[in-house]
C-alpha positions as CSV (number, residue, x, y, z in Angstrom):
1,X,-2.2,57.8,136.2
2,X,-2.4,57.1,132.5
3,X,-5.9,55.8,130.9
4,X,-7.3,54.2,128.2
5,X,-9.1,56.6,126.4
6,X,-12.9,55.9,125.8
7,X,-14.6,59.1,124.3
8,X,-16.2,58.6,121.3
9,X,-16.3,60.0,117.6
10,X,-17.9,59.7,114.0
11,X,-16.7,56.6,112.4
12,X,-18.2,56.5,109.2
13,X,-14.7,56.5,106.3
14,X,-15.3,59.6,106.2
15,X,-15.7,60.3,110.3
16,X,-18.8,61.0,110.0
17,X,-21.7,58.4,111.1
18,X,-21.7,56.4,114.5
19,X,-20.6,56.9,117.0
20,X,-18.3,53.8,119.2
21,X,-15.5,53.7,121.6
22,X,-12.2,54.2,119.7
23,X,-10.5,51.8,122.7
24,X,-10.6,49.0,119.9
25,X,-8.4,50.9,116.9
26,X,-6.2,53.0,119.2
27,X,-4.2,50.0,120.8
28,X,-1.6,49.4,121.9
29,X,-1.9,53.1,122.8
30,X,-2.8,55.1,125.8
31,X,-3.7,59.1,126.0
32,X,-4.2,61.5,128.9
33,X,-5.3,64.9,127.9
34,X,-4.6,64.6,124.7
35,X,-1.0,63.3,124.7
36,X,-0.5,59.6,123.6
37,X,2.0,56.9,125.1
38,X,3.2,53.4,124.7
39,X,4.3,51.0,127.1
40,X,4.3,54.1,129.4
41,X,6.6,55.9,126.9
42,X,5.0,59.1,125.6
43,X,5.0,58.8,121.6
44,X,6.0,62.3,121.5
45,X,9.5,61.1,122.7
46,X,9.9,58.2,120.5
47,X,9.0,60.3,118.0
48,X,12.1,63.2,118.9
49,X,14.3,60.2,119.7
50,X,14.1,58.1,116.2
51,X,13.8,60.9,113.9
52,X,10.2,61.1,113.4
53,X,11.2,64.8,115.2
54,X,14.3,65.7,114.9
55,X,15.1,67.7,117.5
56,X,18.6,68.5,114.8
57,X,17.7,70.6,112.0
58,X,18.7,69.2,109.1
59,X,22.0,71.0,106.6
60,X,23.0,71.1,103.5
61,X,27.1,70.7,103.3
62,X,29.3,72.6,100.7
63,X,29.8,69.6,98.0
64,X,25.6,69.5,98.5
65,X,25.2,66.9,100.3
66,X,22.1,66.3,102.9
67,X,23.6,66.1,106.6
68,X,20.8,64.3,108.2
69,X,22.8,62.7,110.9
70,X,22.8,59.0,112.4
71,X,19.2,58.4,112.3
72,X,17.9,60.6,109.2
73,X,14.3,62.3,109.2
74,X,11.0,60.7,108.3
75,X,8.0,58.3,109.5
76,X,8.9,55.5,111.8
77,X,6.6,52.6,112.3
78,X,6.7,51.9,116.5
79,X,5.3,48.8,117.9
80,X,4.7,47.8,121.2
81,X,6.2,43.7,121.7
82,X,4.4,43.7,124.3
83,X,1.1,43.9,122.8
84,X,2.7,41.9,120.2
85,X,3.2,38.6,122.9
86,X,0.0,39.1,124.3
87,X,-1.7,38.8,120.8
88,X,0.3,35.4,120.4
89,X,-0.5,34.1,123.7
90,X,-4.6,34.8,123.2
91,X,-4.7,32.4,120.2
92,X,-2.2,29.6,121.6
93,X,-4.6,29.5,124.4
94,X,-8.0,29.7,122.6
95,X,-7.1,27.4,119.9
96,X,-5.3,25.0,122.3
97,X,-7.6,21.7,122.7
98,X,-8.8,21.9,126.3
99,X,-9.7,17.8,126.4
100,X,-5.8,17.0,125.2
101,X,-7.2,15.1,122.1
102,X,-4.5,17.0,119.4
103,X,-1.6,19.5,119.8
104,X,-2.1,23.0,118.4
105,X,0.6,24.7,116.4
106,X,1.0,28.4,115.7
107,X,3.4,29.4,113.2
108,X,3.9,33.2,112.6
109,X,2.7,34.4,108.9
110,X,5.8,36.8,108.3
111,X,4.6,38.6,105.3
112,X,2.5,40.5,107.4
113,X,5.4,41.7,108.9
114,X,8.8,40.7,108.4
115,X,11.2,42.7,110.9
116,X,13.5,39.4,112.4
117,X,13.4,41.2,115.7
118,X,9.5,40.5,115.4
119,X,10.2,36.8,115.0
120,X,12.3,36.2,117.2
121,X,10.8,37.4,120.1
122,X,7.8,35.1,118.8
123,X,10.7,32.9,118.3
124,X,10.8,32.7,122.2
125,X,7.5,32.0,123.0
126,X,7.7,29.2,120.6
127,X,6.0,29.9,117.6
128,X,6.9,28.7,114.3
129,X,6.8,30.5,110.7
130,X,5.0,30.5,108.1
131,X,7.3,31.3,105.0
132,X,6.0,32.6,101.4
133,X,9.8,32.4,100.0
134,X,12.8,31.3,100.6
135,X,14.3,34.8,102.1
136,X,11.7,34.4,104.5
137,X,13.0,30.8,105.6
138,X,16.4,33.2,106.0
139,X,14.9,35.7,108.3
140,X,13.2,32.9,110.5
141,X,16.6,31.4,110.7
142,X,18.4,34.8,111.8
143,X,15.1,34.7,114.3
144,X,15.9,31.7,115.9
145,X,12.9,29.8,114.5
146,X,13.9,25.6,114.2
147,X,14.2,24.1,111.1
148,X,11.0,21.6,112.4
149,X,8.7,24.8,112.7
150,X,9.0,25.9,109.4
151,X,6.3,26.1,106.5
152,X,7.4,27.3,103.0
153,X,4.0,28.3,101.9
154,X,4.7,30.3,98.4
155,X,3.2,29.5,94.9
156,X,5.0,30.2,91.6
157,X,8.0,30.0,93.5
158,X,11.8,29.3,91.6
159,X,12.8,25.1,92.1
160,X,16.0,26.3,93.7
161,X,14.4,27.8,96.8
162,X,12.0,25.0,97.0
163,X,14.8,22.6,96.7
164,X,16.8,24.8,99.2
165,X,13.7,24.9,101.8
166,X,13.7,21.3,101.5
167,X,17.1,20.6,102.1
168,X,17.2,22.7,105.7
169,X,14.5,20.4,107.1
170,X,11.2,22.7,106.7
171,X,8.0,21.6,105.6
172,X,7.0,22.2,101.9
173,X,3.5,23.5,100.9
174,X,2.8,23.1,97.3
175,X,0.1,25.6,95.3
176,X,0.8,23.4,92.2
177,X,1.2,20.2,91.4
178,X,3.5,20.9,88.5
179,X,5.7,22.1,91.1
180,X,6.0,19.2,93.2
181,X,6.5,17.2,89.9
182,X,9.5,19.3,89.1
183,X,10.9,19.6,92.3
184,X,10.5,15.7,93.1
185,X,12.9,15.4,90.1
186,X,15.7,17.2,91.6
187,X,15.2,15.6,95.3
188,X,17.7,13.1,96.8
189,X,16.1,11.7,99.1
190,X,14.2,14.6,100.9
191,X,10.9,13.8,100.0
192,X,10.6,11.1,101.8
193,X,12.3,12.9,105.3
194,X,9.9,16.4,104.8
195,X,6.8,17.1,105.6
196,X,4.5,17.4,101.5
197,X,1.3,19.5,101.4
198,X,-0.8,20.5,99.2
199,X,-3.1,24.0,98.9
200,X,-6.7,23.1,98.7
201,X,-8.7,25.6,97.1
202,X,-12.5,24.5,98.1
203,X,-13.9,27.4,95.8
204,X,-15.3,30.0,98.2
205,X,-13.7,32.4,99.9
206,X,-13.7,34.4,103.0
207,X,-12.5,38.3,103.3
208,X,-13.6,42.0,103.6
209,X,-12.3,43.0,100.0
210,X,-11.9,40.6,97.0
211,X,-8.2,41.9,96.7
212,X,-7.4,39.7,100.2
213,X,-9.9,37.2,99.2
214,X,-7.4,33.5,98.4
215,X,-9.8,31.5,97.7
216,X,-13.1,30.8,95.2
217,X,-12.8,30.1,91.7
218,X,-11.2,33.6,90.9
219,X,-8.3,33.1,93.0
220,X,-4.6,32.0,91.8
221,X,-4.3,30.2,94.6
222,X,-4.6,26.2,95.5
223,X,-6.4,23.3,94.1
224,X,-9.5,22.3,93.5
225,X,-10.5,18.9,95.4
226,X,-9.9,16.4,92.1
227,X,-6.6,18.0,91.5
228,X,-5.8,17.3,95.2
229,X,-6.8,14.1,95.1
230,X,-4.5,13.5,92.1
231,X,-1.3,15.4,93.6
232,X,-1.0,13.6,97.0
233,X,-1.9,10.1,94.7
234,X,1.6,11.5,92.8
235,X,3.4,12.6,95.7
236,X,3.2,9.2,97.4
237,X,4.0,6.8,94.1
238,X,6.9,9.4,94.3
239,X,8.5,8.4,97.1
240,X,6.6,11.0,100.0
241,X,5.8,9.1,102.9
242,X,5.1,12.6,105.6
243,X,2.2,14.3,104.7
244,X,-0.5,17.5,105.9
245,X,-3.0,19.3,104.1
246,X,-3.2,23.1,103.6
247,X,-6.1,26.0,103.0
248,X,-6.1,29.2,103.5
249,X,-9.2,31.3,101.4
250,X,-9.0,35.2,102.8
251,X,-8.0,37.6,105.1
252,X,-9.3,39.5,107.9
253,X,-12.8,37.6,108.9
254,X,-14.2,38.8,112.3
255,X,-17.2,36.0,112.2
256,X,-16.5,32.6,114.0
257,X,-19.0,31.0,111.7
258,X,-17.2,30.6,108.4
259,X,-14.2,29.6,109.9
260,X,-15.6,26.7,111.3
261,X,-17.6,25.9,108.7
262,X,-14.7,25.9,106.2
263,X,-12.4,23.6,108.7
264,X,-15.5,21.1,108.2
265,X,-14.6,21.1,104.7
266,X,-11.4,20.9,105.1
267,X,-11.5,17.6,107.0
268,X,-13.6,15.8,104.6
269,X,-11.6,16.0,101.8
270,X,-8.8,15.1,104.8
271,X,-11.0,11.8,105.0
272,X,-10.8,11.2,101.3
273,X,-7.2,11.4,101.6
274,X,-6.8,9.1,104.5
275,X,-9.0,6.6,103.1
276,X,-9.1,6.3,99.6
277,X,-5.0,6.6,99.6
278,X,-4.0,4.9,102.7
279,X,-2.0,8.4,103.8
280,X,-1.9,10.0,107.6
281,X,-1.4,13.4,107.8
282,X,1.0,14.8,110.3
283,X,-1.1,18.4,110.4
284,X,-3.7,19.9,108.6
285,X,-3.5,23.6,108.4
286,X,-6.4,25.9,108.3
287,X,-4.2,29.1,107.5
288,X,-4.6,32.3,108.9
289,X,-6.8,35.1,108.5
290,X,-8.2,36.1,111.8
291,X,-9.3,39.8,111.7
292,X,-9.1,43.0,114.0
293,X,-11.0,46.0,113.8
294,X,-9.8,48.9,111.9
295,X,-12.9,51.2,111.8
296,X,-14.3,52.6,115.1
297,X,-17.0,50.7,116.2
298,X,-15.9,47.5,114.3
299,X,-16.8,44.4,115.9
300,X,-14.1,42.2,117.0
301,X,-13.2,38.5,116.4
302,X,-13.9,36.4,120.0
303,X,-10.9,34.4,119.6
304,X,-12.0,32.5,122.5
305,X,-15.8,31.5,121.1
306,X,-13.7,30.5,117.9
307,X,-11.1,28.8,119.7
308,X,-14.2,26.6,121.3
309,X,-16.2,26.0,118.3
310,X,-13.1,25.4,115.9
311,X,-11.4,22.8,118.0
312,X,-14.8,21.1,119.1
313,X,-15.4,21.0,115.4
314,X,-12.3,19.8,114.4
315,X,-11.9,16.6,116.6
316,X,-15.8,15.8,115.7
317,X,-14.9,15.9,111.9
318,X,-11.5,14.0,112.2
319,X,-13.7,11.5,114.0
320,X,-16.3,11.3,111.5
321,X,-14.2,11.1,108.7
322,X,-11.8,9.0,110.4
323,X,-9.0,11.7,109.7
324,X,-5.5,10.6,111.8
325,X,-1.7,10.3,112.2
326,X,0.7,8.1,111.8
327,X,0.3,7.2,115.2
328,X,-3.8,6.5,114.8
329,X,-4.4,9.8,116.9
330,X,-5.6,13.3,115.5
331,X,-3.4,15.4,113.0
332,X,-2.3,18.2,114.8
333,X,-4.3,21.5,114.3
334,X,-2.2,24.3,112.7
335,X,-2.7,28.2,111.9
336,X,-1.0,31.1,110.2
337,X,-2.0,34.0,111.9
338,X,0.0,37.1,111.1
339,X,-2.8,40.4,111.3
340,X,-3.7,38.9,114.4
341,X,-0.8,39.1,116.2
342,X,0.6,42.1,114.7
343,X,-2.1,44.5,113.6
344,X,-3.0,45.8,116.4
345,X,0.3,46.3,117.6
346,X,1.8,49.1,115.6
347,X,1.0,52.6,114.6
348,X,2.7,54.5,112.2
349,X,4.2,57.9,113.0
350,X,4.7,60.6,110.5
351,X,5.0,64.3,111.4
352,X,2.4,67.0,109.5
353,X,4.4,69.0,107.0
354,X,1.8,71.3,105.7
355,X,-1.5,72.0,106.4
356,X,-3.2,74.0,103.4
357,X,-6.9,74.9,102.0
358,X,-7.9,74.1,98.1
359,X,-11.3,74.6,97.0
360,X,-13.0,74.9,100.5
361,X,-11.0,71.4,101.3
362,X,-8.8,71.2,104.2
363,X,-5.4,68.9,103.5
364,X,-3.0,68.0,105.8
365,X,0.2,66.5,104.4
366,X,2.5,64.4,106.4
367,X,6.4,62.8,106.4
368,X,4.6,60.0,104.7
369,X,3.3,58.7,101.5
370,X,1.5,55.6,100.0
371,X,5.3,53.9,99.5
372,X,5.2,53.9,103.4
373,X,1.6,52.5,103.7
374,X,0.2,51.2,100.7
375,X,-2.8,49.6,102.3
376,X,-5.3,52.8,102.0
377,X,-4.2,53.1,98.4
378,X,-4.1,49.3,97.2
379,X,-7.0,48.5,99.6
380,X,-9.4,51.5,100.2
381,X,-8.7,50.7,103.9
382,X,-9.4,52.7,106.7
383,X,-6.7,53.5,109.2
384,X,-8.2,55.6,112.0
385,X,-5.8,58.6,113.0
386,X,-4.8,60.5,115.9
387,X,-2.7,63.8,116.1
388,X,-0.8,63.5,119.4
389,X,-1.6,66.8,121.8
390,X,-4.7,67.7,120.5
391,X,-8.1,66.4,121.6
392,X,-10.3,65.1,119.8
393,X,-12.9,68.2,120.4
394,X,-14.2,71.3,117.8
395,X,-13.7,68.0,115.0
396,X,-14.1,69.2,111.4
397,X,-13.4,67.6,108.2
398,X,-9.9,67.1,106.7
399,X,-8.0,65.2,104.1
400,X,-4.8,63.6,105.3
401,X,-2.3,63.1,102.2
402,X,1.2,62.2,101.6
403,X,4.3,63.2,99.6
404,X,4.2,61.1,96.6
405,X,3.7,62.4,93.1
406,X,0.4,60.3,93.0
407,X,-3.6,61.1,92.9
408,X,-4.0,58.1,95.2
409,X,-1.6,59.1,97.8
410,X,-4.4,59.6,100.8
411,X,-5.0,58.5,104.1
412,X,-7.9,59.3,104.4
413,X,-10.8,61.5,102.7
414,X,-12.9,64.1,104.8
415,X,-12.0,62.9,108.1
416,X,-12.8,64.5,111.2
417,X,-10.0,65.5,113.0
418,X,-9.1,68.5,115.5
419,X,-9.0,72.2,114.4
420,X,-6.1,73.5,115.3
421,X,-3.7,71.0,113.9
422,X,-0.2,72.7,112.9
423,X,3.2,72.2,110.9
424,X,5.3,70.4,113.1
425,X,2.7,68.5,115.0
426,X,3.0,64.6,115.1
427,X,0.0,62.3,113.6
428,X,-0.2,58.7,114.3
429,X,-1.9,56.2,112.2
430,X,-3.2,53.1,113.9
431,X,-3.7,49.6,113.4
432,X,-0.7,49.9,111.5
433,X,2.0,46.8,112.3
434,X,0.5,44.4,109.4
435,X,1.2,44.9,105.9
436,X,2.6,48.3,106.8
437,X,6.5,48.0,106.6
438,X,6.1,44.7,104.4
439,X,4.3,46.0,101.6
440,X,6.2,49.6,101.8
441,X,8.8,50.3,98.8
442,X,10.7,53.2,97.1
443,X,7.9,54.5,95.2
444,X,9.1,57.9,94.3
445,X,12.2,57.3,95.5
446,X,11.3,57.9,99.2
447,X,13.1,55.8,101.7
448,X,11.6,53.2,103.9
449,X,11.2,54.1,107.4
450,X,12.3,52.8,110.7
451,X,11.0,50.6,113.0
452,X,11.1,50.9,116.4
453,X,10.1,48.0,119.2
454,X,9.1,49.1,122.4
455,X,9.1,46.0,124.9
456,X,8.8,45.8,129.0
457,X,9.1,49.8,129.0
458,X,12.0,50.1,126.2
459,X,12.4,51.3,122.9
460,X,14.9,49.4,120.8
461,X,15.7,50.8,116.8
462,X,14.6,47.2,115.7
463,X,15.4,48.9,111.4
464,X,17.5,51.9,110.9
465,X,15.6,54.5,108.3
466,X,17.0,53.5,104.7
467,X,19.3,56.3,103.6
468,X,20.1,57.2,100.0
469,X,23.4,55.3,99.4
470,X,21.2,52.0,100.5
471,X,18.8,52.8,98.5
472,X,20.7,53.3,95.2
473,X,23.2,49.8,95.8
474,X,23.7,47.9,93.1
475,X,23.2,50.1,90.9
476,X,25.8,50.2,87.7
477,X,25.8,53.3,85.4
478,X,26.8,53.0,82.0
479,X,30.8,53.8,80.4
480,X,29.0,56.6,78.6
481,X,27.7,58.6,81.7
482,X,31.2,58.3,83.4
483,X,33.7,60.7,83.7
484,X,37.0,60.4,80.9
């Protein structure tokens, strides 16, 4: 029978440090001796069977062309949907209000990962999404997702997608009031049938690194509370009649505390709103951020304790600050999770391509490169990593690197990893399925990798690997460079 691994290894950046149980940064995965699975599949075989592999060696044809087949050769991102429901399920339930006082929305933040096969079995479950642009509003439609649990939730973004989101029914989330004013000059009508917010930026900030901190006086993002005041004063002498309030100030918190302290915030300003203009707010929307662990030995987040806290908190404040609906009853209570729900989900699977020393310094390269995950490089983040067949025993220091003509293309400095490890050999990078595929890009012309969904004991190719022709469309040479 297959376990859950639970030995233990160095888990400072470097792997060196404390020791913790790794059962927190290696799901959604399973190993026995060695050899990882998911959802009983062994990732060995997903690997051979989407390319990651190739059990067909790749040719060169006569004109020089590379034969590499249906699928191609390179790193696939593989998530398990089941992990990926469960996820969902755990904050419906923990942030659902147990004494019926509000309802509890949940709407899917699909920049941290933006594969429509993702969304739509969300979709199915019944959670909503939270859109930063208008292409996402598409792939939530392709998804399945109704019009009525939509958020466009952008800032800077062009009139025409606003006007477009708009127009197909989905709440509109302003990070400007300039942008309302524009947009509420183009409107027939649809202000007064769609849901208007506005960002509220309260001037702190929550997050592990200041590069995922979105709010505090630094940050682009929001409003501060006398601008607010004035936009939704603007939006109703223009004609808005459905309104909800928005903040969202960082990313990837694993404390209960701040989050429920910044939802009291958020509700007195709500009070302002309610009193001082007369408005009811439909929702008020606390955004997202929710963390996981990434580091062995990271705490995690008890969504349950701030599922308790936050919605006890939450009806106290609307009650104090005599916050309500239309209907005299509490705003619903709305999130944004995507990390959350996703994170933990996905790995990252890239083969080891060379394995050399430099200057007493071993480096292991892989099919992979910062243009595949740019989170290590952009970040400094720590992605723990496994190499599938070897145990984690005789440990001794490596660097793992990638292909890209780039100084910052690392995984990871000096980690501890097995001796042993060979060409050919398959490593998998974990906590992987946020920000990963999203924030990949050409970099280096290298081509995005596949996806690959395994759900109820299936793998389904959820993205095809991008090949060269898809990569160079649209492209127009100049007359001079063509042929006479």
């Amino acid at each position: 029978m297959t376990t859950v691994r639970t030995n233990t290894i160095g888990c400072g950046r470097g792997g060196n440090g404390c020791a913790a149980s790794l059962n927190n940064v290696m799901q959604p995965l399973q190993e026995r001796n060695g050899r990882l699975s998911m959802g009983s599949i062994p990732i060995r075989q997903l690997a051979e069977q989407f390319g990651v592999l190739p059990k067909q060696a790749i040719s060169i044809s006569s004109a020089g062309v590379l034969s590499e087949g249906i699928m191609g050769e390179g790193a696939a991102y593989i998530y398990d949907g089941n992990r990926i429901v469960d996820n969902y399920r755990k904050i419906r339930d923990a942030m659902s209000d147990a004494q019926g006082r509000f309802n509890t929305r949940v709407y899917f933040a699909l920049k941290s990962n933006s594969n429509p096969a993702i969304m739509q079995l969300l979709a199915s479950e019944g959670c909503g999404a939270d859109c930063a642009n208008y292409n996402e509003i598409r792939i939530a439609r392709m998804a399945g997702v109704p019009e009525g649990r939509m958020l466009y939730s952008g800032n800077n973004n062009p009139i025409g997608e606003m006007l477009g989101a708009l127009q197909i029914g989905a709440a509109i989330n302003f990070d400007d009031i300039n942008l309302f004013e524009s947009l509420s000059g183009r409107c027939n009508g649809e202000l007064k049938q769609n849901v208007v917010s506005f960002r509220f930026n309260p001037g702190t900030g929550l997050g592990e690194n200041a590069k995922i901190t979105t709010g505090g006086e630094g940050s682009k993002f929001g409003m501060g509370e006398a601008e607010i005041m004035q936009a939704y004063r603007a939006a109703r002498e223009r004609g808005a009649t459905r309104f909800a309030l928005h903040m969202m100030t960082g990313s990837n918190t694993r404390e209960v505390e701040p989050f429920v302290e910044q939802v009291k915030e958020q509700v007195r300003l709500a009070g302002r709103l309610c009193n001082e203009l007369g408005i009811t707010l439909e929702f008020i929307d606390i955004g997202g951020g929710f963390g996981i662990p990434y580091l062995p030995g990271d705490s995690e987040l008890d969504i349950f304790e701030l599922g308790r806290q936050l919605t006890q908190a939450y009806a106290q404040e609307c009650g104090r600050h005599n916050v309500r609906n239309s209907a005299g009853g509490i705003p619903d209570l709305m999130m944004e999770p995507g990390r959350y729900i996703v994170g933990d989900a996905g790995v990252l699977a890239a083969k080891v391509t060379s394995v050399k020393n430099s200057f007493g310094r071993s480096i292991i390269g892989i099919d992979a490169s910062m243009s595949t995950l740019m989170r290590v490089a952009m970040y400094d983040s720590y992605h723990h990593i496994l190499i599938d067949g070897r145990e984690e025993q005789n440990m001794r220091p490596a660097d793992v690197v990638g292909q890209a003509c780039e100084s910052s293309d690392f995984f990871a400095h000096a980690r501890l990893l097995p001796q042993g490890i060979r060409t050919g050999d398959l490593a998998v990078i974990c906590t992987a399925g946020a920000y990963g595929f999203s924030m990949s890009s050409n970099y280096c012309n290298m081509a995005k990798p596949a996806e690959v969904l395994v759900y109820d004991g299936e793998a389904h190719l959820i993205r095809r690997r991008q090949g060269f022709e898809q990569m160079v469309e649209g492209v127009q040479m100049l007359p001079l460079m063509q042929e006479a």
